[in-house]
Biopython code that builds the backbone (N, CA, C, O; Angstrom):
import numpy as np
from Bio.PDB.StructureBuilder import StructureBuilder

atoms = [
    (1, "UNK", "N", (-50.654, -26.278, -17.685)),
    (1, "UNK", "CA", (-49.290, -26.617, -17.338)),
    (1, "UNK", "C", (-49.141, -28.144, -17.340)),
    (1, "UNK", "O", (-50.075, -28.902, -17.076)),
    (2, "UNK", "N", (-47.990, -28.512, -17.633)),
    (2, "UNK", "CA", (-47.896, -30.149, -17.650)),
    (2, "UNK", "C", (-47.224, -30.515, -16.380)),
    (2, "UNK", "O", (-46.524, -29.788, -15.676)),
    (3, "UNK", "N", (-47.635, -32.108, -16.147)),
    (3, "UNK", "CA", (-47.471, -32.068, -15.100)),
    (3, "UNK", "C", (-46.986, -33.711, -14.889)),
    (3, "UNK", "O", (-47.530, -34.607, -15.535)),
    (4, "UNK", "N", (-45.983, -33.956, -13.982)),
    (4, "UNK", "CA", (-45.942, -35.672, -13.740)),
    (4, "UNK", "C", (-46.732, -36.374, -12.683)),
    (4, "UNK", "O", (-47.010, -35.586, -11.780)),
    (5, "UNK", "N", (-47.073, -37.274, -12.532)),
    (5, "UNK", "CA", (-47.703, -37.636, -11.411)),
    (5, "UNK", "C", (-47.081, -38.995, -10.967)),
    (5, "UNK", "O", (-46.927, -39.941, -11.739)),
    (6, "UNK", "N", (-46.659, -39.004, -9.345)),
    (6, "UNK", "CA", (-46.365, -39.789, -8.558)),
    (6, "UNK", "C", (-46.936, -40.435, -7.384)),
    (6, "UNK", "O", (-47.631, -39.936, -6.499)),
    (7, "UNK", "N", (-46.567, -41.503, -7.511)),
    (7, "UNK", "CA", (-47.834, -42.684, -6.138)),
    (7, "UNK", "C", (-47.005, -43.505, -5.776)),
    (7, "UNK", "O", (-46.052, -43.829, -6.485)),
    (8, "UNK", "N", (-47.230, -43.977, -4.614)),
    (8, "UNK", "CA", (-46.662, -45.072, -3.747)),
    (8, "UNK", "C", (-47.216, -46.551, -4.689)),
    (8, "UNK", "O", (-48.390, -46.662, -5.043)),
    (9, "UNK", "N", (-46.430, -47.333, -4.917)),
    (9, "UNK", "CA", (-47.746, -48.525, -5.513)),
    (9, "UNK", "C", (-47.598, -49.435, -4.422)),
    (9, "UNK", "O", (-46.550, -49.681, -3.825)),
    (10, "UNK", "N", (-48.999, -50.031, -4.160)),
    (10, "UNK", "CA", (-49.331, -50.820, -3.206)),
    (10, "UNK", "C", (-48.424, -52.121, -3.146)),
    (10, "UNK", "O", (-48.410, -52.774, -2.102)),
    (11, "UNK", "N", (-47.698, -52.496, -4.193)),
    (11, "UNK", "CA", (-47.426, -53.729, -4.312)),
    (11, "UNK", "C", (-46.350, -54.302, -5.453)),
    (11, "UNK", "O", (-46.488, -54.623, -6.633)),
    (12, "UNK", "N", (-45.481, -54.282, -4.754)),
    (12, "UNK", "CA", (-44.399, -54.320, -6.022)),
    (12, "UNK", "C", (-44.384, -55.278, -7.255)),
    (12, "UNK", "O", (-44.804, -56.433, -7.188)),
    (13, "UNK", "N", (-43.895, -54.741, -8.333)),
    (13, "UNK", "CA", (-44.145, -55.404, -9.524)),
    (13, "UNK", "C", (-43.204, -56.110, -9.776)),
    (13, "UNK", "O", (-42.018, -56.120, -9.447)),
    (14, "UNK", "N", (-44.355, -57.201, -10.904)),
    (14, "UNK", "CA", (-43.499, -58.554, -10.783)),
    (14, "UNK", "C", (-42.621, -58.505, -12.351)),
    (14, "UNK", "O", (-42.779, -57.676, -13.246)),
    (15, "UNK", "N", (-41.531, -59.853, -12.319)),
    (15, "UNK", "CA", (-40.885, -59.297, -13.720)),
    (15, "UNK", "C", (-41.754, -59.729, -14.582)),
    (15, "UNK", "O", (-42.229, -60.820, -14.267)),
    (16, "UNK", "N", (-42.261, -59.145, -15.856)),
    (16, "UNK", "CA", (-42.722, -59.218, -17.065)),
    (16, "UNK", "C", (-44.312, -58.785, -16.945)),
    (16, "UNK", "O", (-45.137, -58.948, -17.844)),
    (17, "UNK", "N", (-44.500, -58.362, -16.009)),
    (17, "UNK", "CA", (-45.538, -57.349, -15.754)),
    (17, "UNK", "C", (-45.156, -55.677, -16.457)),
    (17, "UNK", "O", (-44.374, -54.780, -16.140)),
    (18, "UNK", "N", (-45.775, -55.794, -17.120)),
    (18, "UNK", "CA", (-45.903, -54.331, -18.045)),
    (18, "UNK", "C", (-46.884, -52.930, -17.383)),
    (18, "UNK", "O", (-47.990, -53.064, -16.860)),
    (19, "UNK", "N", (-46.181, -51.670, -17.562)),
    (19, "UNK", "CA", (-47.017, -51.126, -17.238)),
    (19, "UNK", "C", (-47.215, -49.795, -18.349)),
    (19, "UNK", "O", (-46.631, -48.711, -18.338)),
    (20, "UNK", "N", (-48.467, -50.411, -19.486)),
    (20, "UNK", "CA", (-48.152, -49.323, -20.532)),
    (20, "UNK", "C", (-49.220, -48.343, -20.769)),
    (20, "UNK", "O", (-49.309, -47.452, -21.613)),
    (21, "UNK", "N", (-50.215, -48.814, -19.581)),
    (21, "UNK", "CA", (-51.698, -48.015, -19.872)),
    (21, "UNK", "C", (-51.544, -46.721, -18.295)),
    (21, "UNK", "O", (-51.285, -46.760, -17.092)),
    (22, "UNK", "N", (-51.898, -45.743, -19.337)),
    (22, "UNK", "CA", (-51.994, -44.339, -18.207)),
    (22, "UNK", "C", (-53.260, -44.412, -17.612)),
    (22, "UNK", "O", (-54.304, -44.191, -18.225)),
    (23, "UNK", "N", (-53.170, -44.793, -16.137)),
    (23, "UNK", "CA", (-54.310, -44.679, -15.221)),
    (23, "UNK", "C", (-53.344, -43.998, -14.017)),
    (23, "UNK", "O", (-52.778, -44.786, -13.258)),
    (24, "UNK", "N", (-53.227, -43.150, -13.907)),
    (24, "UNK", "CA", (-52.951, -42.428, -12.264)),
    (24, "UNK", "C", (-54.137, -42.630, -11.504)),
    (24, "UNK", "O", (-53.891, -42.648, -10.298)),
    (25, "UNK", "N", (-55.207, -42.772, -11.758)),
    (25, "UNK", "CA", (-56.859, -42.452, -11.122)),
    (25, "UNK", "C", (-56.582, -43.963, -10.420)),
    (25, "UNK", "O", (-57.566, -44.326, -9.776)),
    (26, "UNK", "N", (-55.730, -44.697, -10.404)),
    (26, "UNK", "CA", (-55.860, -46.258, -9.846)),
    (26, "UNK", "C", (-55.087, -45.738, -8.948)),
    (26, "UNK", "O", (-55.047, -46.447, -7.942)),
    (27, "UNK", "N", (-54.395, -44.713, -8.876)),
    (27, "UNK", "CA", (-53.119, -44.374, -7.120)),
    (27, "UNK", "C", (-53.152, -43.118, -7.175)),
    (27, "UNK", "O", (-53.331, -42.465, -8.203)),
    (28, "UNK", "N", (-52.926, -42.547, -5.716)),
    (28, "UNK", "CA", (-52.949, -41.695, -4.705)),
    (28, "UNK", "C", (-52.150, -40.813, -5.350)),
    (28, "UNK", "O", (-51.534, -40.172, -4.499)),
    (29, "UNK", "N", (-51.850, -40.457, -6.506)),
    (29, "UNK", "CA", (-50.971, -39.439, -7.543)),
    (29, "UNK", "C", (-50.975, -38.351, -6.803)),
    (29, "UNK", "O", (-51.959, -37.775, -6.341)),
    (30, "UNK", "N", (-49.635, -38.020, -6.676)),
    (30, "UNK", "CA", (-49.298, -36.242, -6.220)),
    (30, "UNK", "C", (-48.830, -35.566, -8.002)),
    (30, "UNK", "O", (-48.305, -36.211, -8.909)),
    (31, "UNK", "N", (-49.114, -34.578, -8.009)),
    (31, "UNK", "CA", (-48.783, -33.880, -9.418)),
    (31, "UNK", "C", (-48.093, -33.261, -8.833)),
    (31, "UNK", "O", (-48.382, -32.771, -7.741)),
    (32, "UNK", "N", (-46.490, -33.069, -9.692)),
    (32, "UNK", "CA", (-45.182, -32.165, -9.959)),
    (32, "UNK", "C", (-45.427, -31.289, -11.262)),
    (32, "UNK", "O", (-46.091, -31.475, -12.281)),
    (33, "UNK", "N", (-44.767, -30.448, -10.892)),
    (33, "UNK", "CA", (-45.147, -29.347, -12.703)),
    (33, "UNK", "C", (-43.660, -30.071, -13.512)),
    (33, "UNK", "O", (-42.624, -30.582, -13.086)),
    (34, "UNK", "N", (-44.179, -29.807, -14.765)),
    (34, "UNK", "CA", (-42.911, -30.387, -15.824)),
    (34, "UNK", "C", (-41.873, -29.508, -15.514)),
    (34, "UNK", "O", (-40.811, -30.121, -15.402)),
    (35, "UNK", "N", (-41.760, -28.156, -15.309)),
    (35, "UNK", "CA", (-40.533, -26.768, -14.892)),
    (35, "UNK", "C", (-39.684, -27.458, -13.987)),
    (35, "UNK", "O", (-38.456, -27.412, -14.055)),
    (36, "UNK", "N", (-40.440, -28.209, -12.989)),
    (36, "UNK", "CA", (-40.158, -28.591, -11.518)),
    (36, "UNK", "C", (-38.885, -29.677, -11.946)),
    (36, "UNK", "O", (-37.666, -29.558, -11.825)),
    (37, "UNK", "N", (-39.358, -30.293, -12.256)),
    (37, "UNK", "CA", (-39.026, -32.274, -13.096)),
    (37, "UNK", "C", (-37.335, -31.495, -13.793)),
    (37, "UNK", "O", (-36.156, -31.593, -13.454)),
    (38, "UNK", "N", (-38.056, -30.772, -14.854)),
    (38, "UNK", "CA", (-36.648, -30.197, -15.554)),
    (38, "UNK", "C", (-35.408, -29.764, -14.840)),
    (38, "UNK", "O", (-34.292, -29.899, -15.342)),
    (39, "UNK", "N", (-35.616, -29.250, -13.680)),
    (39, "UNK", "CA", (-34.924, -28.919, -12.824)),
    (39, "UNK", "C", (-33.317, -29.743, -12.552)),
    (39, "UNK", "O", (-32.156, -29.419, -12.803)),
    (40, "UNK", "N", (-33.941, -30.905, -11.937)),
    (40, "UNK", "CA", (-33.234, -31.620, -11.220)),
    (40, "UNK", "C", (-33.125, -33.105, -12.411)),
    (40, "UNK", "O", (-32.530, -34.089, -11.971)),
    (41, "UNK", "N", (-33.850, -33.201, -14.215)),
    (41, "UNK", "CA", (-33.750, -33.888, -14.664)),
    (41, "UNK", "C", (-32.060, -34.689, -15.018)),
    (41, "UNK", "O", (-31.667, -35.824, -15.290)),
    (42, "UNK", "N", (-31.470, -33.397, -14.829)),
    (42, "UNK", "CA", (-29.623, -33.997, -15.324)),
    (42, "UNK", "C", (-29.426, -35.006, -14.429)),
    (42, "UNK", "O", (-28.682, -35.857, -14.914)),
    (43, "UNK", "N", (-29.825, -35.292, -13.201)),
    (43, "UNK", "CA", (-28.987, -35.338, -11.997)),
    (43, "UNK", "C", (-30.197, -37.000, -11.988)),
    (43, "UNK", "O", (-29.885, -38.035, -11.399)),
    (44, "UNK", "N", (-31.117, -36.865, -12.546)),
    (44, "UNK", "CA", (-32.126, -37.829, -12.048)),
    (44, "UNK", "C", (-31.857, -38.945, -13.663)),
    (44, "UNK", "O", (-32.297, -40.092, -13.597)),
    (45, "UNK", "N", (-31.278, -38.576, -14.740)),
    (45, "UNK", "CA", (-30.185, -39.258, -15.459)),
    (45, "UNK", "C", (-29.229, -40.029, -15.522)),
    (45, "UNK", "O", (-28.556, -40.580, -16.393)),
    (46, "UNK", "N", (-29.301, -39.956, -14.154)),
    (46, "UNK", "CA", (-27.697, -40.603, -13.340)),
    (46, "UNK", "C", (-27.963, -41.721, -12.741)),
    (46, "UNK", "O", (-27.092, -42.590, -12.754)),
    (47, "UNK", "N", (-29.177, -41.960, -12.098)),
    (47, "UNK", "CA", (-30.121, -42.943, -11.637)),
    (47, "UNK", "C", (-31.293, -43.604, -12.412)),
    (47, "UNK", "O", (-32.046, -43.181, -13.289)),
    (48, "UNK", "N", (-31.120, -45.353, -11.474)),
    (48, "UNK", "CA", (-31.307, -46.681, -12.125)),
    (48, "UNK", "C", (-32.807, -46.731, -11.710)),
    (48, "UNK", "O", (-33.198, -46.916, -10.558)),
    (49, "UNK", "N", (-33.637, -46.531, -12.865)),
    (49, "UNK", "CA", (-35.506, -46.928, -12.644)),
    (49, "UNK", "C", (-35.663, -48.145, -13.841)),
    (49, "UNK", "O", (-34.739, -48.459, -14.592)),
    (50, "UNK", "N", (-36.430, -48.494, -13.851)),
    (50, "UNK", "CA", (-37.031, -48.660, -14.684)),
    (50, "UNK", "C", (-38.093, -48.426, -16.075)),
    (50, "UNK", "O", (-39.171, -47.897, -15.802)),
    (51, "UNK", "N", (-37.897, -48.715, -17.232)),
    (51, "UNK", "CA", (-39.643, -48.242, -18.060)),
    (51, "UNK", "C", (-40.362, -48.922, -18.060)),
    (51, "UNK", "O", (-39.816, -49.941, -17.635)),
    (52, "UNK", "N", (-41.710, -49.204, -18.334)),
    (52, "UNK", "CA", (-42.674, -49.645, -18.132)),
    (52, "UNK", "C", (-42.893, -51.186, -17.603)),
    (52, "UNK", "O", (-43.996, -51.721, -17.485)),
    (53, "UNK", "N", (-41.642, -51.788, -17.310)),
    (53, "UNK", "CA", (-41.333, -53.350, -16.910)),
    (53, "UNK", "C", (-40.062, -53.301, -15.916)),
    (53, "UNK", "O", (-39.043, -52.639, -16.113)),
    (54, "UNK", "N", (-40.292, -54.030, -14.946)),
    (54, "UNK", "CA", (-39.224, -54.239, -14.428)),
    (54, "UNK", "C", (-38.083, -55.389, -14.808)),
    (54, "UNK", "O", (-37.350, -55.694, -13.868)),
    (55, "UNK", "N", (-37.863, -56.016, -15.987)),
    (55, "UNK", "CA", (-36.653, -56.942, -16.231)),
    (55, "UNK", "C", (-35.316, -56.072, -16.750)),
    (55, "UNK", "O", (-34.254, -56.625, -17.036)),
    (56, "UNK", "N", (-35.495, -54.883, -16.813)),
    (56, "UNK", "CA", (-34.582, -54.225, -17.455)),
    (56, "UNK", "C", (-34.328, -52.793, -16.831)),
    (56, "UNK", "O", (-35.177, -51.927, -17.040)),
    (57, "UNK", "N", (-33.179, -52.487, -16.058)),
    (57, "UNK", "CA", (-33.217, -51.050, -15.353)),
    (57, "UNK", "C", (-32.739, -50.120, -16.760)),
    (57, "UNK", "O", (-32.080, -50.570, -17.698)),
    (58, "UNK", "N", (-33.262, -48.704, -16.627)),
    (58, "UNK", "CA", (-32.373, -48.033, -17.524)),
    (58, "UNK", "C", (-32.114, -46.634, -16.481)),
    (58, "UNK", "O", (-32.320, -46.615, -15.267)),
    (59, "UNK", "N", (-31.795, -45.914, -17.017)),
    (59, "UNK", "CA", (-31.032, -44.197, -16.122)),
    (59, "UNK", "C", (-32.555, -43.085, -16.993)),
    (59, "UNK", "O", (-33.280, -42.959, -17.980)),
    (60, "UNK", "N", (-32.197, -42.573, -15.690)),
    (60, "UNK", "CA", (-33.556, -41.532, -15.805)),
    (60, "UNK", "C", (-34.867, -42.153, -15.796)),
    (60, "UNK", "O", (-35.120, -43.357, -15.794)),
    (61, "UNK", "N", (-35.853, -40.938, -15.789)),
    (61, "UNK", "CA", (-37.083, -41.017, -16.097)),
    (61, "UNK", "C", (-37.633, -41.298, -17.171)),
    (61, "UNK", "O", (-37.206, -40.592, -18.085)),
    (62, "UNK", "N", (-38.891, -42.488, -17.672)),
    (62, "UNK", "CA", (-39.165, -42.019, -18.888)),
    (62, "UNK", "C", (-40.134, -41.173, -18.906)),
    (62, "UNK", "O", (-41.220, -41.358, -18.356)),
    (63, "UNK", "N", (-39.671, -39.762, -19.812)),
    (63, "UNK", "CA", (-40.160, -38.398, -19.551)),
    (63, "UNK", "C", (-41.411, -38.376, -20.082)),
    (63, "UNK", "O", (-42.240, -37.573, -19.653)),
    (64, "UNK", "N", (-41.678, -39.171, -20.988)),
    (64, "UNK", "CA", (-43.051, -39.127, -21.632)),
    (64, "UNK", "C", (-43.758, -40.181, -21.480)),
    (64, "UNK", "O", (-44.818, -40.340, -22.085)),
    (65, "UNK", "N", (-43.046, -41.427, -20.279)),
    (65, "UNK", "CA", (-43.918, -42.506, -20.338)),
    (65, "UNK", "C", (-44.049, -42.831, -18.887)),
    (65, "UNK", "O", (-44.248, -41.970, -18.030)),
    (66, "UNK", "N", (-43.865, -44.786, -18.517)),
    (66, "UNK", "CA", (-44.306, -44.729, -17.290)),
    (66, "UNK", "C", (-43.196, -45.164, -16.628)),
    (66, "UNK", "O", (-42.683, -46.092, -17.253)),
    (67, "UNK", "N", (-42.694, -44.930, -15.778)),
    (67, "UNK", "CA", (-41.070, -45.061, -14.626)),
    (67, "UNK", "C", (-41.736, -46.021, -13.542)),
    (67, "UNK", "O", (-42.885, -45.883, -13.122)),
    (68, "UNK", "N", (-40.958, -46.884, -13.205)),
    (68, "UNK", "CA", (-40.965, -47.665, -11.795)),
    (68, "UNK", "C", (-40.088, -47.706, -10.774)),
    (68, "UNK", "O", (-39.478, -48.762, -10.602)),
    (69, "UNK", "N", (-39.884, -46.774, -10.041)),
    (69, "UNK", "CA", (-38.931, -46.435, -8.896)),
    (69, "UNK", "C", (-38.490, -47.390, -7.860)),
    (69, "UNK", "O", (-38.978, -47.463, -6.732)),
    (70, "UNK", "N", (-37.442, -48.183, -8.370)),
    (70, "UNK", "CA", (-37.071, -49.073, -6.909)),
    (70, "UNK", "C", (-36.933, -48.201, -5.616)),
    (70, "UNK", "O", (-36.277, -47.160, -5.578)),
    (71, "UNK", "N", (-37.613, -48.730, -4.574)),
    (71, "UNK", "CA", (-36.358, -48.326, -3.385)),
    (71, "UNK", "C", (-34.988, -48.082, -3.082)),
    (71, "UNK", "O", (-34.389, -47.333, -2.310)),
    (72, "UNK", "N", (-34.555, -49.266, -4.243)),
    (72, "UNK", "CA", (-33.076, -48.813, -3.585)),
    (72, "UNK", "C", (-32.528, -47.336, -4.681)),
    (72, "UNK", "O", (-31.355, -46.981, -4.565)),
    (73, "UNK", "N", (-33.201, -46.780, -5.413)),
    (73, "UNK", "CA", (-33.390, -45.525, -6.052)),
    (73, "UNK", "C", (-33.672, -44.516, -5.301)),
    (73, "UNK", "O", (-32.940, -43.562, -5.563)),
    (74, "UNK", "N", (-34.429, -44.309, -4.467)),
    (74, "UNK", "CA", (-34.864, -43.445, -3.585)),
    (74, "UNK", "C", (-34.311, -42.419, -2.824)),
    (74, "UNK", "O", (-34.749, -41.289, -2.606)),
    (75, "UNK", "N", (-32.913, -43.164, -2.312)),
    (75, "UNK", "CA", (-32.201, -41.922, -1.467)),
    (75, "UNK", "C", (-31.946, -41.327, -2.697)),
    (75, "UNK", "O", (-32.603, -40.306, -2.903)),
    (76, "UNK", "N", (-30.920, -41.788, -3.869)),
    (76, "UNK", "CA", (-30.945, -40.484, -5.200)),
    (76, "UNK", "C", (-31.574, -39.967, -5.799)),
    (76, "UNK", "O", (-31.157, -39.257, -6.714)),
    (77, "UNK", "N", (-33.015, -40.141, -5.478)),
    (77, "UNK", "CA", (-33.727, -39.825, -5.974)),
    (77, "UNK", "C", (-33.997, -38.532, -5.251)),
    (77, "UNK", "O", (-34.106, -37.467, -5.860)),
    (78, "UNK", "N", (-34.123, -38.658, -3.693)),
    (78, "UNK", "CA", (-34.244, -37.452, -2.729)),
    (78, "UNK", "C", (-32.769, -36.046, -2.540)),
    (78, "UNK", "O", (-32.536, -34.902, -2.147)),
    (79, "UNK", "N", (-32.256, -37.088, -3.077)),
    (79, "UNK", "CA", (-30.489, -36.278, -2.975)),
    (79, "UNK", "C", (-30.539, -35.381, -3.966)),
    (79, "UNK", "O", (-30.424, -34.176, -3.744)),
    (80, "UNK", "N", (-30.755, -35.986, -5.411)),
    (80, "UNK", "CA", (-31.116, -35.269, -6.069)),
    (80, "UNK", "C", (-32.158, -33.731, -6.087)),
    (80, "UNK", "O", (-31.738, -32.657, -6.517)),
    (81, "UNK", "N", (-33.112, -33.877, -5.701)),
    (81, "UNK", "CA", (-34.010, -32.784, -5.409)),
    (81, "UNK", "C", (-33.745, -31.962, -4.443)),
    (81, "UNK", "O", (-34.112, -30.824, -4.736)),
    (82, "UNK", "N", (-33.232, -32.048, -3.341)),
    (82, "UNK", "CA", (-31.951, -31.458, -2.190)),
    (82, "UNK", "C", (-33.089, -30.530, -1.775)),
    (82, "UNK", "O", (-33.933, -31.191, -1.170)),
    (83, "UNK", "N", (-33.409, -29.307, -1.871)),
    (83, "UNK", "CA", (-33.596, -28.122, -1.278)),
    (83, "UNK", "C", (-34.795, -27.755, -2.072)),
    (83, "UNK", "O", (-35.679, -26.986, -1.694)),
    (84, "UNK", "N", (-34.741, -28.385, -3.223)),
    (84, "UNK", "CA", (-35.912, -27.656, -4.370)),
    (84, "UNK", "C", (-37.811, -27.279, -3.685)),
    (84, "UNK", "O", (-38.573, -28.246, -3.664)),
    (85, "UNK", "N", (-38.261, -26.122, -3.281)),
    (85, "UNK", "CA", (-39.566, -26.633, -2.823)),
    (85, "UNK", "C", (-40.389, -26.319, -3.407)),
    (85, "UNK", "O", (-41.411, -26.013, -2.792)),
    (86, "UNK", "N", (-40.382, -26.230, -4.891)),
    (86, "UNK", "CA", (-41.090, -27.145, -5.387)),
    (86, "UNK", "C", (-41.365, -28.697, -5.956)),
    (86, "UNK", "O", (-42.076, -29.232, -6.807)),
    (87, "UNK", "N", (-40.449, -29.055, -5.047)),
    (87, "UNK", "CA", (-40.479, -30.416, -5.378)),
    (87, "UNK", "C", (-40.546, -31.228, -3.805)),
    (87, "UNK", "O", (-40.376, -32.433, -3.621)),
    (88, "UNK", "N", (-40.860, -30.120, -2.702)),
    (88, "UNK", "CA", (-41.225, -30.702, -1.211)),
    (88, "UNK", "C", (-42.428, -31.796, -1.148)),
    (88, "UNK", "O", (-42.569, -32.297, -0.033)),
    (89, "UNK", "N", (-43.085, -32.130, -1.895)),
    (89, "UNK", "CA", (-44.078, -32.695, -1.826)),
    (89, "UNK", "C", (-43.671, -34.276, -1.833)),
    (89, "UNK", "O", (-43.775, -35.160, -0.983)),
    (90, "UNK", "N", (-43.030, -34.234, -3.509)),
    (90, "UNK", "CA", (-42.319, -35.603, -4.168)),
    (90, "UNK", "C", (-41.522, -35.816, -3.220)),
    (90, "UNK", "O", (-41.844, -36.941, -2.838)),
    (91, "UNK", "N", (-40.474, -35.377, -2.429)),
    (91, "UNK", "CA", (-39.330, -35.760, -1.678)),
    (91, "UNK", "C", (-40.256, -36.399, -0.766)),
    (91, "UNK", "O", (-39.959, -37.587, -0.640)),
    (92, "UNK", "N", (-41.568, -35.959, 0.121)),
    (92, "UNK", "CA", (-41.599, -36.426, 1.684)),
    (92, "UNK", "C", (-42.627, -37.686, 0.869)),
    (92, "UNK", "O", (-43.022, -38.549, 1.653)),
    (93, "UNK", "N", (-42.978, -37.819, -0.266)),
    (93, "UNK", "CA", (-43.517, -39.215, -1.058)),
    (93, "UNK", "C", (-42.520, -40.209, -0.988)),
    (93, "UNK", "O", (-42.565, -41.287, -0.396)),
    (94, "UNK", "N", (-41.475, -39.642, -1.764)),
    (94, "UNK", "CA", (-40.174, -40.529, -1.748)),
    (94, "UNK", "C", (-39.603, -41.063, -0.426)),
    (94, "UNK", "O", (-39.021, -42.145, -0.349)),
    (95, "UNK", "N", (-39.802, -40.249, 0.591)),
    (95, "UNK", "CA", (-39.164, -40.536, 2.146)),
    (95, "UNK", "C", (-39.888, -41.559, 2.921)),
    (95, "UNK", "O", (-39.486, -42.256, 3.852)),
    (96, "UNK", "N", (-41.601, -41.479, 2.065)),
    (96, "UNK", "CA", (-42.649, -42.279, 2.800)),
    (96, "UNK", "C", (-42.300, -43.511, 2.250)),
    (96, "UNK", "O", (-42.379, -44.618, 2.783)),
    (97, "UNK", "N", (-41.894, -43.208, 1.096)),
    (97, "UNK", "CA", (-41.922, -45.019, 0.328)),
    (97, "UNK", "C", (-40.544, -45.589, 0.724)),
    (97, "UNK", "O", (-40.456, -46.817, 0.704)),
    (98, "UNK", "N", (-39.343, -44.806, 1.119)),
    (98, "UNK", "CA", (-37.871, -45.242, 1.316)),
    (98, "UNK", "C", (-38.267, -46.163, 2.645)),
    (98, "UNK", "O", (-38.114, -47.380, 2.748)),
    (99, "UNK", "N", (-39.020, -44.912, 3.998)),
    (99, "UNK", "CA", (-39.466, -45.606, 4.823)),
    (99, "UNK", "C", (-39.907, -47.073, 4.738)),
    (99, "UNK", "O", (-39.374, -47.919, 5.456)),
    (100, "UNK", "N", (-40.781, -47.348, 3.950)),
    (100, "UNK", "CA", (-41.693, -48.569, 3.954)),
    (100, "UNK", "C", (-41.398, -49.778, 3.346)),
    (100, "UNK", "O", (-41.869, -50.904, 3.508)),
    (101, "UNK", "N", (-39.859, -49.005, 2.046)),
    (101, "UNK", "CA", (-39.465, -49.941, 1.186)),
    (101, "UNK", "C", (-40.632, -50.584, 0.220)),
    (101, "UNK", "O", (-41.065, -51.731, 0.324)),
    (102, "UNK", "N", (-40.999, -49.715, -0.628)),
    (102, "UNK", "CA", (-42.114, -49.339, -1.363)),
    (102, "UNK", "C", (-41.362, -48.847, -2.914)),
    (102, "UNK", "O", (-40.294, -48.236, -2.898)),
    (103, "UNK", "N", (-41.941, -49.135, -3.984)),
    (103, "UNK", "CA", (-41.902, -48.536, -5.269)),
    (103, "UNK", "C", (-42.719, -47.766, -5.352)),
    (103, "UNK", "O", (-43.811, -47.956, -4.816)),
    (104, "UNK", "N", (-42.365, -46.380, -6.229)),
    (104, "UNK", "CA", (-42.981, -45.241, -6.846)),
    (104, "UNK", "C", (-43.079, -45.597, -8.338)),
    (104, "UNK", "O", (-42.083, -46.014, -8.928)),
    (105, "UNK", "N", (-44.252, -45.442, -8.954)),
    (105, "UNK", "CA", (-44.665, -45.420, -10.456)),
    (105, "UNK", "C", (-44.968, -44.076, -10.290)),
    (105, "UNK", "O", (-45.542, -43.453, -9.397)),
    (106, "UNK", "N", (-44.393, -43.727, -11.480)),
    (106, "UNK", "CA", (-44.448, -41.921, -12.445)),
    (106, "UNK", "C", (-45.025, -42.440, -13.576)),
    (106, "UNK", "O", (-44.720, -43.498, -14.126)),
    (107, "UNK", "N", (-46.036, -41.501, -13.966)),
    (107, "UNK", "CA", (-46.224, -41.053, -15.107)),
    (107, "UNK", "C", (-46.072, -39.560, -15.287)),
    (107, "UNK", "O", (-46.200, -38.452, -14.765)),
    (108, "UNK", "N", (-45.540, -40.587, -16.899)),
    (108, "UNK", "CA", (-45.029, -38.696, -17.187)),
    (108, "UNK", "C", (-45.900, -37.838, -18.111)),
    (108, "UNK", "O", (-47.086, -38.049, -18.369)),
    (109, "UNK", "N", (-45.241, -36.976, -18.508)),
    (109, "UNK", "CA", (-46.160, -36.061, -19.513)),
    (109, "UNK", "C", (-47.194, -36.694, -20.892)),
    (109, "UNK", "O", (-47.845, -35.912, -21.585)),
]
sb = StructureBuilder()
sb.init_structure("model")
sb.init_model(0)
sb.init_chain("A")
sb.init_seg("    ")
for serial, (resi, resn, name, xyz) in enumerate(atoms, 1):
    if name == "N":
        sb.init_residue(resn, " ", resi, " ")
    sb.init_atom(name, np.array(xyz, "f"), 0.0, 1.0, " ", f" {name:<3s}", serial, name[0])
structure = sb.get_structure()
């Protein structure tokens, strides 16, 4: 099954810092199933992340690459997923990092 994986990153990224190499094994990755992701993908379309750099926001996830989740993304990010439980895991990630005012890096499929 495919799967995304999400982590708190220790330390927010700077502009023109790239992030194009797949290492989840460097953070505390929770795995979501791709079914899961699809779900709530329309709605997570609508909201401002980043791809692999932060100088440039775009809408959505990149589904096949690497996403950088501002904080101030976060509550839509949780709004979005609402009730879904399979996606209880990612939300109380997202709630930990809203808490702390923390970025989430995804990698995707």
């Amino acid at each position: 099954m495919a799967v995304h994986e999400f982590a708190i990153m220790p330390q927010e990224p700077q502009k023109g810092q790239r992030y194009d190499e797949y290492e989840p094994q460097k953070y505390a990755c929770i795995d979501v199933p791709d079914d899961a992701i699809e779900d709530v993908l329309p709605k997570l379309n609508e909201i401002d992340f980043y791809h692999h750099v932060v100088d440039e926001p775009k809408k959505g996830l990149a589904y096949c690459g690497i996403t950088l989740i501002p904080p101030t993304s976060h509550r839509e990010f949780i709004d979005a997923i609402g009730e879904n439980e399979e996606l209880a895991n990612l939300k109380a990630l997202l709630e930990t990092a809203l808490m702390f005012g923390k970025w989430i890096i995804h990698f995707g499929i």
